[in-house]
C-alpha positions as CSV (number, residue, x, y, z in Angstrom):
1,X,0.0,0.0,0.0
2,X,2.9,2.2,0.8
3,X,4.3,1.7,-2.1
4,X,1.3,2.3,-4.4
5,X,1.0,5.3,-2.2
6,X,5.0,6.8,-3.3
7,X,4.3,5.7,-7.0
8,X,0.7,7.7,-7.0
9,X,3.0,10.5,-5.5
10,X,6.0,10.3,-7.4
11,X,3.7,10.5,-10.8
12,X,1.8,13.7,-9.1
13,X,4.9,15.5,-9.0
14,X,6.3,14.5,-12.9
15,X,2.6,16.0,-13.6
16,X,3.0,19.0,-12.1
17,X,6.5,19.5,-13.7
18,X,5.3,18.1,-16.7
19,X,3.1,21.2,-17.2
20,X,5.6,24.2,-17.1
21,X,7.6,21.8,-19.6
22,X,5.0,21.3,-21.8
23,X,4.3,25.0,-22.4
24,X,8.0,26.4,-22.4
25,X,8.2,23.3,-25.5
26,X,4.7,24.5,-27.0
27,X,6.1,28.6,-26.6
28,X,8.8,27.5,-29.0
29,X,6.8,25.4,-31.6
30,X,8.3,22.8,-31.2
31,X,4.9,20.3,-31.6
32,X,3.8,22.1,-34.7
33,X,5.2,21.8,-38.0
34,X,5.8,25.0,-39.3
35,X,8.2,27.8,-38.2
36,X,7.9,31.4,-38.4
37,X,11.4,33.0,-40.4
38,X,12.2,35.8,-37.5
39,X,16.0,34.2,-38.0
40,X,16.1,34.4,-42.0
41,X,16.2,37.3,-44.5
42,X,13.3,37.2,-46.7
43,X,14.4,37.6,-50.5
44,X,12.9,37.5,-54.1
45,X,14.5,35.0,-56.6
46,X,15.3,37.1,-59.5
47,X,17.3,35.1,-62.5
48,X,18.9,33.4,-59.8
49,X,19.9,36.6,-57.7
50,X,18.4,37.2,-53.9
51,X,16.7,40.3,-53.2
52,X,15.4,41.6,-50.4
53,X,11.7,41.6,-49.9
54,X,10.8,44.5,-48.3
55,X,8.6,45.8,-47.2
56,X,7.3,42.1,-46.7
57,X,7.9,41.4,-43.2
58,X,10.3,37.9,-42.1
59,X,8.7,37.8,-38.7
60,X,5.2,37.8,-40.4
61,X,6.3,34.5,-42.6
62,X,6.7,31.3,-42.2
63,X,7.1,27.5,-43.7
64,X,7.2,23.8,-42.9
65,X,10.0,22.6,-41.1
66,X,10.6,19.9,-43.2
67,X,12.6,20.1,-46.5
68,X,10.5,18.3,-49.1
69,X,7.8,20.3,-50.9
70,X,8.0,23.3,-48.0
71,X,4.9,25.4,-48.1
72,X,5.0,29.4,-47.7
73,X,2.9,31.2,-45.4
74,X,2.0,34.3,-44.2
75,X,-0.1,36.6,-41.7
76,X,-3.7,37.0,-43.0
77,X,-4.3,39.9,-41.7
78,X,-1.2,41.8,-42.1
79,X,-2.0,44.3,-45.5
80,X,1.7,44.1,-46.9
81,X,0.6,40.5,-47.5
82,X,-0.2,42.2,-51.5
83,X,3.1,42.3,-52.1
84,X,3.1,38.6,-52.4
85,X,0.7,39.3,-55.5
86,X,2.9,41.8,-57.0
87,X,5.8,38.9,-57.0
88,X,3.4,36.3,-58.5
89,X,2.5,38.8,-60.9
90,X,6.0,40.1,-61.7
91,X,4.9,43.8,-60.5
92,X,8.5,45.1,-59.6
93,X,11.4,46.1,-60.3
94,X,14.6,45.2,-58.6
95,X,17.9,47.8,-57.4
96,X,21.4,46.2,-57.2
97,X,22.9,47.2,-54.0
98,X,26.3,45.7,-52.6
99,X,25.5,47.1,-49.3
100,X,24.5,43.6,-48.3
101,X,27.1,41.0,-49.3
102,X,24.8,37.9,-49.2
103,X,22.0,39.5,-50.9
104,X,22.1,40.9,-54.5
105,X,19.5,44.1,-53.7
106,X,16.2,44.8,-53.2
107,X,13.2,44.7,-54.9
108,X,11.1,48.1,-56.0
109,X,7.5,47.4,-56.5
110,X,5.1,48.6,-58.9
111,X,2.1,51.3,-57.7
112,X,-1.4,49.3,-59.3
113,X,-4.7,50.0,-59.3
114,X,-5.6,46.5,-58.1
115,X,-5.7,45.8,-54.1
116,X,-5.5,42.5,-53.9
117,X,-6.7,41.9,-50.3
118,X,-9.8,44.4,-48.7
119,X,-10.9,44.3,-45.8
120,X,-15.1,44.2,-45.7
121,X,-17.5,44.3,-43.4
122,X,-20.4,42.1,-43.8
123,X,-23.7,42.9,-42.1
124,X,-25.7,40.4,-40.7
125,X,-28.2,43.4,-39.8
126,X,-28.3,47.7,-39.4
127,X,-26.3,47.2,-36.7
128,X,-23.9,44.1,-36.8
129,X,-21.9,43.3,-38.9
130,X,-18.2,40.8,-39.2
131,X,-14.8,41.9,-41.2
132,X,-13.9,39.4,-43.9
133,X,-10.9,40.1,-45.8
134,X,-11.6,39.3,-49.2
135,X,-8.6,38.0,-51.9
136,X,-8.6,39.1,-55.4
137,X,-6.5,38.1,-58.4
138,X,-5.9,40.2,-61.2
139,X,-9.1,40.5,-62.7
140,X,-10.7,41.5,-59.5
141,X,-12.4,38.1,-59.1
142,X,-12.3,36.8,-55.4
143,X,-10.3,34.0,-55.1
144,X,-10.7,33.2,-51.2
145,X,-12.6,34.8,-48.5
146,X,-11.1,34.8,-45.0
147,X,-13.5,35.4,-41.7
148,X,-11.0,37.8,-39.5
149,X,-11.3,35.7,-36.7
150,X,-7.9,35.6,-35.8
151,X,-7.7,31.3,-36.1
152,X,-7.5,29.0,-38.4
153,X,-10.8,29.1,-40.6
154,X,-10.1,24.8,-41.7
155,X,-9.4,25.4,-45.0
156,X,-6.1,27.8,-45.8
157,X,-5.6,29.8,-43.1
158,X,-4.3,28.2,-39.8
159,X,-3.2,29.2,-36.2
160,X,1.0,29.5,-36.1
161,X,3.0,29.3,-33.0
162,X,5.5,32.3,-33.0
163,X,8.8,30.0,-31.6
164,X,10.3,31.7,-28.3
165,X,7.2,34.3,-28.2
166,X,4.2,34.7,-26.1
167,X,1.7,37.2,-24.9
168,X,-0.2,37.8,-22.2
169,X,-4.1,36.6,-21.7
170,X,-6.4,36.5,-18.9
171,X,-3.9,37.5,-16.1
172,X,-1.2,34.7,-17.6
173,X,0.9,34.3,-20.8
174,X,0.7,32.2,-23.7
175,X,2.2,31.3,-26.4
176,X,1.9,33.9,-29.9
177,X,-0.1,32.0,-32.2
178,X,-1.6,34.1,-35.3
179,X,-3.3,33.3,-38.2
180,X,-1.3,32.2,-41.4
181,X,-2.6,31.6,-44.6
182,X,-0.8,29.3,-47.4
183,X,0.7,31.3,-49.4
184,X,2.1,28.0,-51.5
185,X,-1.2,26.7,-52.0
186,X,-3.8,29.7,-52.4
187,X,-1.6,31.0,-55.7
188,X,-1.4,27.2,-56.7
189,X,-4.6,26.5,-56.7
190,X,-5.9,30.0,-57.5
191,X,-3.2,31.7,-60.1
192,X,-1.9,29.4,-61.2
193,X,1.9,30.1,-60.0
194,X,4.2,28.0,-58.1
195,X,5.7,28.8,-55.3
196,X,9.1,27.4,-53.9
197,X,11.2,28.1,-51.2
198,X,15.5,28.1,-51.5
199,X,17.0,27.7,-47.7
200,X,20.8,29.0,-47.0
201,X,20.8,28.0,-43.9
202,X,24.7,29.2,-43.5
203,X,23.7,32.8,-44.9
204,X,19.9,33.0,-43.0
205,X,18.1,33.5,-46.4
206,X,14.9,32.1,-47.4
207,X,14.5,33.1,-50.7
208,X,10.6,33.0,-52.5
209,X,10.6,31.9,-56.5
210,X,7.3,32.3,-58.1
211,X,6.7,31.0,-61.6
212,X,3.8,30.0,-64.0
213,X,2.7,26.2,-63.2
214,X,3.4,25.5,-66.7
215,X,6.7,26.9,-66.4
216,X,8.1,24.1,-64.1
């Protein structure tokens, strides 16, 4: 009986130091697949050449952890998000610089009429109402709609642990998760444009290639 008693304790205690373990591991992302690029430079491919993104954001992207077929993604809500539209769309320009030596420039994009993500509220009656943020392609046709709830909606868009970041809620802190849509797979299946990622892991760039599906 005794010693049922010490192993019912003994496992009490692992529990209890189980749990601040368990969320110092989760802060970091280390059960989810993806991770967010806060230690990478984000570039453009351009014939081969790494630009620099600006003014998309690193800490705002991320992409699967593992190497074959890695997905892109970025913050849903975030509106420099529609410069991933002016790359799949080839809407820049780019201006060597050698003030970075691992990076070739950066990239200049183009001032167009289209907006390619809108925020919109939808009114459920004279008084309420939700946002949606609406995605558009070229020819102002909407290609995905996105509920700004802030999590995952199922389909695209998915909630993405921050690694070594949290925030506080309710009087306690957890760990920064945001919603991310799939870059890689929205402009697949809606444009028509693949979307690859090159990893220097030595230099710390990710570098985004976009090109024409048929173009593979």
């Amino acid at each position: 009986m005794k010693f049922r008693l010490k192993i019912t304790i003994f496992a009490v205690i692992i529990g209890i130091l189980l749990i601040p373990t368990y969320f110092i591991l989760q802060t970091y992302g280390v059960f989810q697949k993806e991770k967010v690029l806060s230690d990478y430079a984000l570039a453009v491919d351009v014939n081969g050449k790494s630009y620099e993104a600006w003014p998309l954001i690193n800490s705002f992207a991320a992409m699967d952890k593992e190497e074959d077929n890695r997905q892109l993604y970025y913050r849903v809500d975030m509106n420099h998000i529609q410069y991933l539209f002016h790359i799949a769309y080839q809407e820049f320009d780019v201006k060597p610089s050698e003030e970075n030596p691992y990076l070739a420039g950066k990239v200049s994009y183009h001032s167009t009429e289209n907006e390619y993500v809108k925020s919109e509220k939808q009114y459920t009656n004279a008084k309420d109402f939700t946002t949606a943020l609406n995605f558009y392609n070229k020819d102002k046709e909407v290609i995905y709609t996105y509920q700004n709830t802030g999590k995952g909606d199922g389909q695209l868009v998915q909630s993405i642990i921050h690694q070594g970041m949290s925030r506080s809620s309710n009087g306690g802190s957890e760990a920064a998760r945001d919603p991310y849509i799939n870059v890689t797979a929205l402009f697949q299946d809606k444009l028509d444009i693949d979307v690859k990622l090159d990893v220097d892991e030595e230099h710390k760039v990710v570098t985004i290639r976009m090109n024409k599906a048929e173009a593979r």
